[in-house]
C-alpha positions in Angstrom: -3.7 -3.9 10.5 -1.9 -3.1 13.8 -4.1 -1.1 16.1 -1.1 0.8 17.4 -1.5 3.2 14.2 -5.0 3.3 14.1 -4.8 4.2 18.0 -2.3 6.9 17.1 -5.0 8.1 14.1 -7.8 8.4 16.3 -5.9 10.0 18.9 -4.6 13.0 17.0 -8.0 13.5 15.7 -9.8 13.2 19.2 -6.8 15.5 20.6 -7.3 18.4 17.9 -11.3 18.2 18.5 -10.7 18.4 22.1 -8.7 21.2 21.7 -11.6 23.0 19.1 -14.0 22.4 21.6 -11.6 24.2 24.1 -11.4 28.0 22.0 -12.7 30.6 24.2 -15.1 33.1 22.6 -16.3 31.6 19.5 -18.4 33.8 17.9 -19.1 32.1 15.1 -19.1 27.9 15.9 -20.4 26.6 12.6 -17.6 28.2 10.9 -15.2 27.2 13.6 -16.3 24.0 12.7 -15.5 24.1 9.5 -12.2 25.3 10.3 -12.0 21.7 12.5 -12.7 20.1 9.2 -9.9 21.3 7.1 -7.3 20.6 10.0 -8.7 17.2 10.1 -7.8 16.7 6.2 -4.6 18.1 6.8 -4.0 15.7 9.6 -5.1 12.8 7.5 -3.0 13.9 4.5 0.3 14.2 7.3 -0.4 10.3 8.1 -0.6 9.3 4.2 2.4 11.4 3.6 4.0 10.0 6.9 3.2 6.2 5.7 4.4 6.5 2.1 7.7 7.0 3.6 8.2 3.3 4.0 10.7 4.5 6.6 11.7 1.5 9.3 9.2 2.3 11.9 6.0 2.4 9.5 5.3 -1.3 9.2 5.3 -1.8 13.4 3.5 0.7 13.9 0.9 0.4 11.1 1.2 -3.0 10.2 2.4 -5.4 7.4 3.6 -3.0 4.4 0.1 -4.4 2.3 -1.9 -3.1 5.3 0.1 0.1 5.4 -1.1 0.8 1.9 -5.0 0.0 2.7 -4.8 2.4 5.6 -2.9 5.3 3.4 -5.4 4.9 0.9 -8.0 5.2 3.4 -6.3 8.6 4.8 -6.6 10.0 2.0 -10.4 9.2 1.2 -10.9 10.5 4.7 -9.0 13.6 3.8 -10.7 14.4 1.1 -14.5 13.8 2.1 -13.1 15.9 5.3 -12.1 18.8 2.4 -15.4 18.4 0.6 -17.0 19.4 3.7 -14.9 22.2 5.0 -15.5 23.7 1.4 -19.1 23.5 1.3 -19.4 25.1 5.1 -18.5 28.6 5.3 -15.1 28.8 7.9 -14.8 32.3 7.4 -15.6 34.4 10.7 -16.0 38.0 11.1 -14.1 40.5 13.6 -10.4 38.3 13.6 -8.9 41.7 11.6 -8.2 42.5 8.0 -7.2 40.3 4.9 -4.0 40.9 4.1 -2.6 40.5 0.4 -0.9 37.4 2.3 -4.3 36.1 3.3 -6.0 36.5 0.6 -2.7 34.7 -1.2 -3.6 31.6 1.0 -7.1 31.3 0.0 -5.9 31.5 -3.6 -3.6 28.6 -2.9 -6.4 26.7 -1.0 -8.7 26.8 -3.9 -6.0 25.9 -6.3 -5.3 22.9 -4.0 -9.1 21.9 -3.8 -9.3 21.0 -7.0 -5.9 19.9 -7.6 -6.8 17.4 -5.2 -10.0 16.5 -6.8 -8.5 16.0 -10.0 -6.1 13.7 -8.9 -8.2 11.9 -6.1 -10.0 11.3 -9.5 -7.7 9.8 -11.7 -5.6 8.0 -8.6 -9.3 6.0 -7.4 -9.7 5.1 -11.1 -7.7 1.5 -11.3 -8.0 1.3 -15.3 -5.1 4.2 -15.4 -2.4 3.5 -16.0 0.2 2.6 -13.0 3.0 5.3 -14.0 0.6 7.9 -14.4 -1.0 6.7 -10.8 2.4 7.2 -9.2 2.8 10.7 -10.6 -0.4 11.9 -9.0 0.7 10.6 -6.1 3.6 12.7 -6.3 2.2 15.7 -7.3 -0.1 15.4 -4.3 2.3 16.8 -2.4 2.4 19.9 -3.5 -1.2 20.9 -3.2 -1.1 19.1 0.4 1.8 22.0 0.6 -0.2 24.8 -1.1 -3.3 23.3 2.1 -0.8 23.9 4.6 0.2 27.0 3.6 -3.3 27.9 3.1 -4.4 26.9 7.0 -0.7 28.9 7.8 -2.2 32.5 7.0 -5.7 32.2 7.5 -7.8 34.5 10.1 -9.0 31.9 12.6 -9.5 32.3 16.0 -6.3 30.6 17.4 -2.5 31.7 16.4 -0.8 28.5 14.4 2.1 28.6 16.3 1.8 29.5 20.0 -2.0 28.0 20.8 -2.4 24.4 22.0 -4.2 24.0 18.5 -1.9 25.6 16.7 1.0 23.6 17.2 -1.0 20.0 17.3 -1.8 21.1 13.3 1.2 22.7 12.4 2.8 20.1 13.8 1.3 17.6 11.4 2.1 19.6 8.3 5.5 20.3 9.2 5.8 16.4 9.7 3.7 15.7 6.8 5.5 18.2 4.4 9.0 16.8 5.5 7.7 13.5 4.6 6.7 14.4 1.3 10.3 15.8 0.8 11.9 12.6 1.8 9.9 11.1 -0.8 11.0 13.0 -3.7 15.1 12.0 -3.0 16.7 9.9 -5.3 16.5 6.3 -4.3 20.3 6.2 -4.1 19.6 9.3 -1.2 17.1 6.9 0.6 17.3 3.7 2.9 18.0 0.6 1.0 20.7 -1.9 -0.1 22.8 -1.5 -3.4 22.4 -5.2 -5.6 23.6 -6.2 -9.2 21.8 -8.6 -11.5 23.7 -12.3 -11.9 21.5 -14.1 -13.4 18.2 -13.8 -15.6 17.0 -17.1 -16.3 13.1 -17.9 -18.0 10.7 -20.0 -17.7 6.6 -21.1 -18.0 6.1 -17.0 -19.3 8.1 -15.9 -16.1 11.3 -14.4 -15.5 13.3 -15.0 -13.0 16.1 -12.4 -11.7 19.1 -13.4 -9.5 20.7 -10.5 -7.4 23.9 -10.2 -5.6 24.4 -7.6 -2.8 26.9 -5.0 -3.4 27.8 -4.2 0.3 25.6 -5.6 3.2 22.2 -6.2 1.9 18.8 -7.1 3.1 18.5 -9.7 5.9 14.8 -10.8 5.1 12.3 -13.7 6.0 10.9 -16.2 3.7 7.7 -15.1 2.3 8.1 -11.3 2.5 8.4 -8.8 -0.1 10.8 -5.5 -1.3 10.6 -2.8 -3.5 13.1 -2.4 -6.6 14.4 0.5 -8.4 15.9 -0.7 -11.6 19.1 1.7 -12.9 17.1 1.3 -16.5 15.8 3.9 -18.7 12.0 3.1 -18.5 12.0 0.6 -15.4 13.3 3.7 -12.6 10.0 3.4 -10.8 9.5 1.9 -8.1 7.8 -1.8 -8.4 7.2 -4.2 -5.1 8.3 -8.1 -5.9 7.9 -11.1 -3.7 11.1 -12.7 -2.7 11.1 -16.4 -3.7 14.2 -17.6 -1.8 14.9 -18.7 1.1 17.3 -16.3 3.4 21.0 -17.1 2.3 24.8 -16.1 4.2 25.6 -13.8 0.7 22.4 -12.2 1.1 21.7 -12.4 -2.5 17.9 -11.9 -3.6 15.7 -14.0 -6.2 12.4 -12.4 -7.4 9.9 -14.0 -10.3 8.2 -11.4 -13.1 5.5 -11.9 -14.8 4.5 -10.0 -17.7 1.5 -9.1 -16.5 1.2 -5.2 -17.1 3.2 -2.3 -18.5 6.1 -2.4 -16.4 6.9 -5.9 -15.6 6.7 -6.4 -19.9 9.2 -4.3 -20.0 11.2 -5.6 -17.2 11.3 -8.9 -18.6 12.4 -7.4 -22.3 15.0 -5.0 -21.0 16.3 -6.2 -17.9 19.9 -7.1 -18.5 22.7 -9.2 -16.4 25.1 -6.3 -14.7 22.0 -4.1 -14.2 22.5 -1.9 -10.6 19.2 -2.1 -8.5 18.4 -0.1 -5.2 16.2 -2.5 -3.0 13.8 -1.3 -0.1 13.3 -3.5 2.5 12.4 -5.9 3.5 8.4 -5.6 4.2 5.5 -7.5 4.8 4.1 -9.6 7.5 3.2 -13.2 5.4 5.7 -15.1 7.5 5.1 -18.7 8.4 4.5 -19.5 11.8 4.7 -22.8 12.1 2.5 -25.1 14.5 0.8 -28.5 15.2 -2.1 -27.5 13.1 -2.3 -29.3 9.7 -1.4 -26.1 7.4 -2.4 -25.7 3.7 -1.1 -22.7 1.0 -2.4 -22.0 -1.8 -1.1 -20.4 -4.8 -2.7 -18.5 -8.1 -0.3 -18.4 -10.6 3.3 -15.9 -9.6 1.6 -15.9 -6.2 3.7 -19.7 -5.6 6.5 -16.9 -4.8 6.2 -16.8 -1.3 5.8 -20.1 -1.0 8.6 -21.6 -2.9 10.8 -19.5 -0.3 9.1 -21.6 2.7 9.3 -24.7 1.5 13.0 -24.1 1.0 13.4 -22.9 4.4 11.8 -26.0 5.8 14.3 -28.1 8.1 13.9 -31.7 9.7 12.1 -30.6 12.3 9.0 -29.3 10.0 7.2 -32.6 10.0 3.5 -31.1 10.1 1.8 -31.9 6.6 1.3 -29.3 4.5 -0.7 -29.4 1.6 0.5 -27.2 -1.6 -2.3 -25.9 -3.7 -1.1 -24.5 -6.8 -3.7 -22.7 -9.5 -2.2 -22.1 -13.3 -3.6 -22.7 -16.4 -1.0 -24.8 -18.0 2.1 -26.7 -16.6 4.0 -25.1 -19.3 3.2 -21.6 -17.8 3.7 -22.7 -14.7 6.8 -20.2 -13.3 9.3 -21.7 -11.1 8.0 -25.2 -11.6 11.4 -26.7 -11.6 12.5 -25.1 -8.3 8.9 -25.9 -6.4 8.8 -29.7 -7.5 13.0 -29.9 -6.4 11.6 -28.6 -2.7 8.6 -30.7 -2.4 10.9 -33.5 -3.2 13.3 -32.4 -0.8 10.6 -32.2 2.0 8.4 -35.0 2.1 6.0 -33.3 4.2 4.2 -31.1 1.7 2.1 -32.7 -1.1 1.7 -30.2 -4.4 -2.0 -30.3 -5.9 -0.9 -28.9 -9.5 -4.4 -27.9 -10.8 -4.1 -26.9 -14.2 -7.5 -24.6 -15.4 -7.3 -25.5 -19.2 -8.2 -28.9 -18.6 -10.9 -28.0 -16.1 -9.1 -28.6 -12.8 -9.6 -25.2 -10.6 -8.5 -25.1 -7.0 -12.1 -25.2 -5.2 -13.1 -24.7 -1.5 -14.4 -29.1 -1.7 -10.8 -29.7 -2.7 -8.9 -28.6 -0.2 -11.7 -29.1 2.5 -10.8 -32.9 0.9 -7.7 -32.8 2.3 -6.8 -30.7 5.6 -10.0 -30.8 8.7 -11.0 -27.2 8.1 -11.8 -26.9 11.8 -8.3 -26.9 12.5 -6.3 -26.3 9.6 -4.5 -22.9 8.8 -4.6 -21.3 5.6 -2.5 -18.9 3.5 -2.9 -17.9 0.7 -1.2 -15.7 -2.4 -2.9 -15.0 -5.4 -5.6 -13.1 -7.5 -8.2 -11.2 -5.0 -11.7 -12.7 -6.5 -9.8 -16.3 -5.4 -9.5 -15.3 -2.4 -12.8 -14.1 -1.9 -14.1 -17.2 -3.7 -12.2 -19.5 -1.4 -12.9 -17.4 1.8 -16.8 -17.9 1.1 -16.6 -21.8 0.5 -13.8 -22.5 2.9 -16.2 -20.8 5.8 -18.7 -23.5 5.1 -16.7 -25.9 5.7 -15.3 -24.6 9.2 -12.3 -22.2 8.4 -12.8 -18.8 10.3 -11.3 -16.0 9.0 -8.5 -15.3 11.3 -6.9 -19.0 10.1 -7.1 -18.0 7.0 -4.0 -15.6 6.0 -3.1 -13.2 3.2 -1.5 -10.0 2.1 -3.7 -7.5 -0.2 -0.6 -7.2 -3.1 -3.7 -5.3 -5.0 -2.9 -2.3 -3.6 -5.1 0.0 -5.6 -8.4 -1.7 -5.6 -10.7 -1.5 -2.6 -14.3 -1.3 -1.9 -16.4 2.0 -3.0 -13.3 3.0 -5.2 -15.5 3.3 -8.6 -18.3 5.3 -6.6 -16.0 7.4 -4.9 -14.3 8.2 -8.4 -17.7 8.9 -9.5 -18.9 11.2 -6.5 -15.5 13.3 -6.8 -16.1 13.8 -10.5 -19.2 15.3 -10.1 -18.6 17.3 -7.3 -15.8 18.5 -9.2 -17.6 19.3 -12.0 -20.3 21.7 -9.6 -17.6 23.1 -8.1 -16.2 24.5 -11.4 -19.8 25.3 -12.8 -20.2 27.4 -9.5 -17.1 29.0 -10.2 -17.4 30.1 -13.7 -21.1 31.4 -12.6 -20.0 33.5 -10.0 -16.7 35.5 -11.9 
């Protein structure tokens, strides 16, 4: 995670508290403090906003695009415990003037958006629903972040929201936050990206692999990084992220592998037809090879040999550092792309592929590859299931390899730690919340 953005985070935070702490003739400073709460969520809900743009300048500021979606998920459980807390401290403050049927409009739409946002905080932390239903409550977000800002627009507080130093830091954040949220809802055809057309669907070991030809420029990617799709299909129009598994070519054609794996990517490799007109974003992500005198080792869990099949066909003559090719699947019939990542091993004598097939009881182990590169030395990366990682990260550290040799990209973008507690915590605060409500009407 670059620490540019999380520099730029902290700074707008420290900023706005500085300029609290500097409002004269505060009556009233636990409620003015609560006040500092709710502009803190709205800050934080301005960078999530801000990051799901996937606009050019969010990944060097923020980071690989994986890294970008830890940190927006972390805005917006920051945001939210930030709301919880404004909401249970009393920010109203006595002698600022009269409510105003617009006032007491924005504290209608506050409310409304606290527990819009609970609700949805709720079913987005909870990984067992379903990804389409995920997206939309990311989408509808929006709108109670805009019925937030609205709220902290006409509320009596003891600075004015557009001419105080204060003011304008906040407002500044919704506006940027807001217009953000906008630029998300265009059509993809209305948004950056390249215009591609299927060629070629070809299958093989339970995989699916889709050939695209650029319709105009196209994306001038790096081997190992990743783009999202939009698929001109009934049923496939959202968005989905896929590795690219070739190397850069002159055409600028793409190649991505699917699995069948969940809802979409079933359907995907039912539907999906040659001739099919796809909008691509990108390209993202920082799992590039940097190449070195270090004896290198990648390993691979199942579709995760994407990234890597792209390096090894990017290898040239002067690539004559071993590498050593671990590659986890249960069978060598399901093994996707097997033809294409045996042709570039061939074709580059430099890397050995370990095949370890798990229904004959060969697993990729920490011993095995500590068998075969020093661990003291070596660099790792690695692309596959999160529990292997973890495993390997454990075993591998035994046997020497620190953790900044050891590389990744978290393509699990909705799991995370605390997630089932936090889901748990929102529910029932949710639940008090409304309880409290229906007593007091």
């Amino acid at each position: 995670m670059s620490k540019t953005g999380l520099m730029l985070i902290v700074l707008s935070l420290a900023v706005t508290a500085y300029l609290f702490s500097q409002i004269p003739n505060v009556r009233d400073p636990i409620a003015l403090f609560s006040q500092f709460l709710g502009s803190v969520a709205l800050i934080m809900m301005a960078w999530a906003q801000l990051m799901a743009t996937r606009l050019p300048f969010v990944e060097p500021v923020f980071g690989g695009m994986d890294r970008v979606y830890v940190l927006h998920k972390w805005s917006g459980v920051t945001a939210m415990t930030m709301l919880m807390l404004h909401d249970t401290i009393d920010a109203e403050m006595d002698g600022l003037g009269r409510e105003t049927l617009l006032v007491e409009l924005g504290e209608t739409l506050g409310e409304l958006s606290l527990y819009g946002l609970l609700i949805l905080a709720v079913i987005s932390v909870a990984t067992f629903i379903p990804y389409h239903m995920w997206r939309w409550t990311h989408r509808v977000m929006g709108v109670f972040f805009a019925g937030g800002a609205f709220h902290y627009m006409v509320e009596l507080k003891p600075f004015d929201a557009f001419s105080d130093p204060v003011g304008l830091v906040v407002t500044g954040f919704c506006a940027v936050g807001l217009l953000s949220y906008a630029y998300t809802l265009m059509p993809a055809a209305a948004r950056r990206g390249k215009a591609y057309e299927v060629t070629a669907i070809n299958r093989s070991g339970g995989a699916t692999e889709i050939t695209l030809n650029a319709k105009g420029r196209g994306l001038r990617h790096q081997p190992g990084q990743f783009a999202v799709f939009h698929f001109g299909v009934q049923g496939l129009t959202e968005p989905h992220p896929f590795s690219l598994c070739a190397r850069p070519n002159d055409d600028r054609s793409l190649r991505i592998t699917a699995k069948p794996l969940g809802d979409f990517t079933h359907r995907l490799c039912r539907d999906l037809a040659v001739g099919t007109r796809v909008r691509v974003q990108g390209p993202f992500g920082r799992f590039t090879r940097r190449s070195g005198k270090k004896p290198e080792v990648w390993v691979a869990g199942g579709i995760g040999i994407t990234p890597f099949l792209a390096w090894a066909e990017a290898l040239d003559g002067a690539d004559t550092q071993p590498v050593h090719l671990f590659w986890a699947v249960r069978s060598r019939d399901e093994a996707p792309l097997l033809a294409q990542v045996e042709a570039a091993v061939r074709a580059h004598p430099s890397i050995t592929l370990h095949l370890r097939e798990s229904a004959d009881g060969h697993r990729v182990t920490p011993e095995l590859i500590a068998s075969a590169a020093d661990m003291t030395s070596a660099k790792v990366w690695f692309c596959g299931p999160a529990t292997m990682r973890r495993d390997l990260m454990r075993g591998l550290a035994i046997h020497g390899l620190s953790a900044r040799r050891f590389h990744y990209e978290e393509f699990e973008f909705r799991t995370g730690v605390g997630m089932k507690r936090l889901a748990a915590w929102l529910g029932k605060r949710l639940v008090e919340r409304l309880a409290e409500r229906g007593s007091s009407a």
